[in-house]
Each structure stands twice: as C-alpha cells, then as structure tokens.
C-alpha positions in Angstrom: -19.4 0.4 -12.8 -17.1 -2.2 -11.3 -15.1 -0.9 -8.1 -10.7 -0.5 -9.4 -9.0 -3.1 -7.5 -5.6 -1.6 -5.8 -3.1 -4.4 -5.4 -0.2 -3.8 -2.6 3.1 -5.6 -2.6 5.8 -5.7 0.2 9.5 -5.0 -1.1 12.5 -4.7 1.1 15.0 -2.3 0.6 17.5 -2.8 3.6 17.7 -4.7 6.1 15.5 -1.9 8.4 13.5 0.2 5.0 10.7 -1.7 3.9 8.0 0.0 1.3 4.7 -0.7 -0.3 4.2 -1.2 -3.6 0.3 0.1 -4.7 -0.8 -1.1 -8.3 -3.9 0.7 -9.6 -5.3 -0.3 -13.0 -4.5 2.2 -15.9 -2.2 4.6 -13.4 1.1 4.6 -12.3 2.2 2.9 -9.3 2.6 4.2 -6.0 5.1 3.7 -3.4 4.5 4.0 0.9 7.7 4.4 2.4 8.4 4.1 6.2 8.5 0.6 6.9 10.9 -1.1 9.4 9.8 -4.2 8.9 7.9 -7.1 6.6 5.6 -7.2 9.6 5.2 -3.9 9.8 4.3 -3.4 6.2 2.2 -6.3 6.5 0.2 -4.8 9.2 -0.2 -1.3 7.3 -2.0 -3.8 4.1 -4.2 -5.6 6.6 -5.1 -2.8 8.9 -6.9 0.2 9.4 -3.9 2.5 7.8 -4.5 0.7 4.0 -8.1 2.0 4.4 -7.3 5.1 5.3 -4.6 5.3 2.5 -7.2 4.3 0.1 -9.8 7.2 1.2 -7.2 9.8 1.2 -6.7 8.8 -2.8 -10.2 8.5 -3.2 -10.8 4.7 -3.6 -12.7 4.1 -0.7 -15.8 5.8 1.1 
C-alpha cells in the first residue's frame, strides 16, 4: 500500500494571522491556525511540529 501524501499550503489572512492549509487525498482539508508569520508557518511545514502534526492524525510513525 502506497504511503497518502499530505500536501501543506501557507495562506495569509492578515497582516499578523497566517494558517496552514493540509490536503489529504479522499478527505477534507484541514486548517492550522496560529501563525504570525509566512516564516513562521514555513518553519511549522519544515520542522519538527509538521511531524508531529502528522503522528497526532495518524500519518506518521
């Protein structure tokens, strides 16, 4: 069985409110709120946090 891929995409709200967009094939799409930045959100995909994310819905081990 092929592993799903999530895909996560940065969208600015405000000028301080950024969120995450998470894409997961055949679901609906989630949204991670909290960010203050593009930078910030961009750390939160390339970081530890995404991976924990992931493990907390059950996508990663």
């Amino acid at each position: 069985m092929a592993k799903t891929k999530v895909t996560f995409k940065t969208v600015r709200i405000a000028d301080n409110d950024w969120k995450i967009l998470a894409d997961y094939p055949d679901s609906e799409q989630r949204e991670i709120k909290g960010f203050t930045s593009k930078a910030d959100a961009d750390d939160w995909i390339n970081g530890d946090r995404k991976i924990a994310w992931l493990r907390s819905q059950g996508y990663a081990k």
